[in-house]
DRENVEX-344923 format. One record per residue (C-alpha): y, x, z. Coordinates in steps of 0.05 Angstrom, whole numbers, padded with zeros to 5 digits, always signed. Each point is the difference from the previous one (the first is absolute). Example, Ala and Ser with C-alpha at 12.3 -4.5 7.8 and 13.67 -1.06 7.14 Angstrom:
2
-00090+00246+00156/+00069+00027-00013/
***
This chain:
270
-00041-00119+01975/-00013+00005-00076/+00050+00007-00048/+00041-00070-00029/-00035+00002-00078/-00070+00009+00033/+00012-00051+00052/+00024-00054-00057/-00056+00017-00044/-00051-00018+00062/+00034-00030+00056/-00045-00012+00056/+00017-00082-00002/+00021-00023-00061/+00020-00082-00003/+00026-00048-00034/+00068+00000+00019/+00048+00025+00052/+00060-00020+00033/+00048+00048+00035/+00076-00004+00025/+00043+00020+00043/+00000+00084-00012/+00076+00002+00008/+00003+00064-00040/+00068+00038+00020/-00003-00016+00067/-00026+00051+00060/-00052-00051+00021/-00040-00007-00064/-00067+00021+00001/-00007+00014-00071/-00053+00055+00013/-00042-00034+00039/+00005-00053-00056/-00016+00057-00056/-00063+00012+00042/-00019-00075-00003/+00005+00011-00069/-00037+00051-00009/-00068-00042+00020/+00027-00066-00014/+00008-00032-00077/+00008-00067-00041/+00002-00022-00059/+00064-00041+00016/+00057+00022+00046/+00059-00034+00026/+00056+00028+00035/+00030-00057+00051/+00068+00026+00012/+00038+00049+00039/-00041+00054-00034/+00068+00048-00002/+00050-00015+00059/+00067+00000-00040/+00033-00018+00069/-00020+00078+00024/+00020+00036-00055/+00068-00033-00008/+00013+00022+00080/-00041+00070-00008/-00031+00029-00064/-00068+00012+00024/-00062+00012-00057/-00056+00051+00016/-00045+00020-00046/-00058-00055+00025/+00048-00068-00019/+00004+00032-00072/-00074+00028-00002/-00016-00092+00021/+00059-00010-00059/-00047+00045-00047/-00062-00030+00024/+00014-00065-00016/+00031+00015-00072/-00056+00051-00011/-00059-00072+00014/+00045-00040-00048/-00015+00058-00047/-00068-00007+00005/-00004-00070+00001/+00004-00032+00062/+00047-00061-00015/+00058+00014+00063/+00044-00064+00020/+00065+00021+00040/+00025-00062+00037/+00074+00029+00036/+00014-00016+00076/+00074+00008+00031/+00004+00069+00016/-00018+00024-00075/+00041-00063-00030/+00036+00045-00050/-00065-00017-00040/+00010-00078+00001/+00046+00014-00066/-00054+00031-00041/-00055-00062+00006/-00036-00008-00061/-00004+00071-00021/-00041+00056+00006/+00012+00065+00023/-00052+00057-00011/-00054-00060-00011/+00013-00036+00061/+00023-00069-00001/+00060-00021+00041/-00004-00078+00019/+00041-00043+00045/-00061-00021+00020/-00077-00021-00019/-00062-00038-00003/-00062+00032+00013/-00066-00030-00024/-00060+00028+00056/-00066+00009-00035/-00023-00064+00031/+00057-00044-00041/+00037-00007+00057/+00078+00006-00007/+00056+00037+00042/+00073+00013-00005/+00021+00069+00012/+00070+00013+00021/+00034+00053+00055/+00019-00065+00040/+00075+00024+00014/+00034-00055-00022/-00031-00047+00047/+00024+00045+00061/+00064-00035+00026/+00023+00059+00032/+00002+00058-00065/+00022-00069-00036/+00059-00023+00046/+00014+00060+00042/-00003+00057-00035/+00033+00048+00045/-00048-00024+00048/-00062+00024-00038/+00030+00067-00005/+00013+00008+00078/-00071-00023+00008/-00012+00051-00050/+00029+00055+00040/-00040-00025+00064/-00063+00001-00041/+00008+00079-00025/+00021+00019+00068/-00072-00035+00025/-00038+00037-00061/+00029+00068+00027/-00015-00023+00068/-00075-00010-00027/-00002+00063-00037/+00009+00040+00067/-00044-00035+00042/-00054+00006-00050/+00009+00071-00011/-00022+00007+00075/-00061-00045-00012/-00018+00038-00055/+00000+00066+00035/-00050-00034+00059/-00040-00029-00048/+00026-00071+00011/-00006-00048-00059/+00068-00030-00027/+00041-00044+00028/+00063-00046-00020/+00046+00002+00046/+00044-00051-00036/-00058-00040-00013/-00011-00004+00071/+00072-00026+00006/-00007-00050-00044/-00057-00027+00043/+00047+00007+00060/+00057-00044-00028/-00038-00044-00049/+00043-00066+00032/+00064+00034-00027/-00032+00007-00080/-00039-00068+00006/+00038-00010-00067/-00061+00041-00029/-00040-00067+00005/+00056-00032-00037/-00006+00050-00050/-00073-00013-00014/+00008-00075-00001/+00058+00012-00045/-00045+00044-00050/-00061-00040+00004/+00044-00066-00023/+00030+00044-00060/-00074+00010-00017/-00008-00071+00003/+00057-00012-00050/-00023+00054-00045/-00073-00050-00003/-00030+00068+00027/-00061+00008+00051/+00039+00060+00045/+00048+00040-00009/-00004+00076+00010/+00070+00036+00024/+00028+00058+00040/+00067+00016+00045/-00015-00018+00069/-00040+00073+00010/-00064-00048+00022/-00063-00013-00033/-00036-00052+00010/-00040-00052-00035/-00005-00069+00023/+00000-00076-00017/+00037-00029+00061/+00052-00041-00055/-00057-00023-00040/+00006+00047-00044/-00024+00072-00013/+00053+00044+00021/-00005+00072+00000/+00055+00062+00020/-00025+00075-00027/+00030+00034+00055/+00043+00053-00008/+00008+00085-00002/+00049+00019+00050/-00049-00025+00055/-00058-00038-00008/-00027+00037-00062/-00034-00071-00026/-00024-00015-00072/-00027-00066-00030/-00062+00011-00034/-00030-00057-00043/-00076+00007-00018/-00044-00013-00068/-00020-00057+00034/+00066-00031+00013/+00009-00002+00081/+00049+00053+00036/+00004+00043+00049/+00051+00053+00034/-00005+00071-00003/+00029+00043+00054/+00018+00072-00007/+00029+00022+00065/-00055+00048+00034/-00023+00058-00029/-00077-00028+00010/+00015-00050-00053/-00022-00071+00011/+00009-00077-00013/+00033-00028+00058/+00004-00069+00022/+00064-00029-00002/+00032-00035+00061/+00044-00060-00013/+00071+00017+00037/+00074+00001-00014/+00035+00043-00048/+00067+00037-00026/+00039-00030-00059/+00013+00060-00038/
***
């Protein structure tokens, strides 16, 4: 594992742009380091940040920062440094940012939210997707008790994977599996989709690229390019955008590290 200013200087894949949300710094289920190792092999020239990068829900409950959510903090100040333009587009949980759009902080841009041009001319709306979810939007106290379910899953996964680990099982995601399980009561996530992919439309975009439902994915069911980066508490998902202008998702959850495909299901709204 090489060191971070060797890694940026030759990353083992370097493209065009990438697309990552979701880390939920400050809470116990982020899985920033995993995420620093991504890093350390993986560049662009562009980088946006789709929400719910810092959790400001966990830390107002319980102050929790290790030293790998500021070492991600530093990376991404220390590539605006040296050029990389870096977009931060705020979710829900790190809302406290929503004040500051239009300014820049350490070199990175904070935006409500954005239109990416893909090297092939096509057009796509990037935004965390939070205000189209009915229940953060309506029922707030809601979201946080699903909240509270959802950490008390990631702990759940935590132990059962520490198990796998020590027989040499690959990972596995518990809560993901439970999503699968009860996908009739979250068919809302379809909803969601539809919902984004008509914004899209509005915008007089070709997709639209967003986060906060912890699953990637990238379909055009809605006729429409939609795509979801994933997240870092569980999934471990990046967007990756190519010279050539198509996508792909990058998935950094085994230590043999791999592109995995990615199965359309069900997922949390964060």
């Amino acid at each position: 594992m090489g060191s971070d200013s060797l890694s940026e200087e030759s990353p083992e894949r370097r493209f065009r742009t990438l697309f990552i949300s979701d880390v939920h710094l400050g809470a116990r289920g982020s899985q920033a380091d995993r995420l620093l190792d991504f890093l350390r092999s993986h560049d662009a020239d562009t980088i946006y940040l789709v929400g719910d990068i810092v959790d400001g829900w966990a830390l107002k409950s319980n102050w929790y920062w290790p030293q790998t959510h500021n070492d991600f903090v530093q990376k991404m100040l220390r590539k605006a440094r040296k050029g990389a333009k870096v977009i931060y587009v705020p979710g829900n949980h790190d809302e406290f940012l929503r004040k500051y759009y239009g300014t820049h902080f350490g070199g990175i841009d904070v935006v409500e939210n954005t239109v990416h041009t893909g090297a092939d001319g096509k057009r796509y709306l990037v935004i965390h997707g939070d205000i189209f979810d009915l229940v953060v939007q309506n029922a707030r106290w809601l979201a946080h008790l699903g909240d509270k379910a959802y950490d008390f899953a990631i702990q759940m996964n935590r132990f059962v994977n520490f198990f796998r680990k020590m027989f040499g099982v690959p990972y596995w995601s518990l809560s993901q599996w439970a999503k699968l399980k009860v996908k009739k009561a979250v068919n809302y996530i379809g909803a969601f989709e539809a919902t984004l992919a008509g914004e899209a439309r509005r915008h007089g975009c070709d997709g639209v690229i967003c986060g906060h439902i912890h699953y990637a994915t990238i379909h055009d069911e809605h006729g429409i390019r939609y795509m979801n980066c994933g997240d870092w508490v569980e999934s471990c998902t990046a967007l990756a955008e190519h010279d050539d202008g198509h996508f792909e998702i990058i998935t950094w959850t085994d230590p043999v590290r791999r592109i995995a495909p990615v199965p359309r299901v069900t997922a949390r709204a964060a």
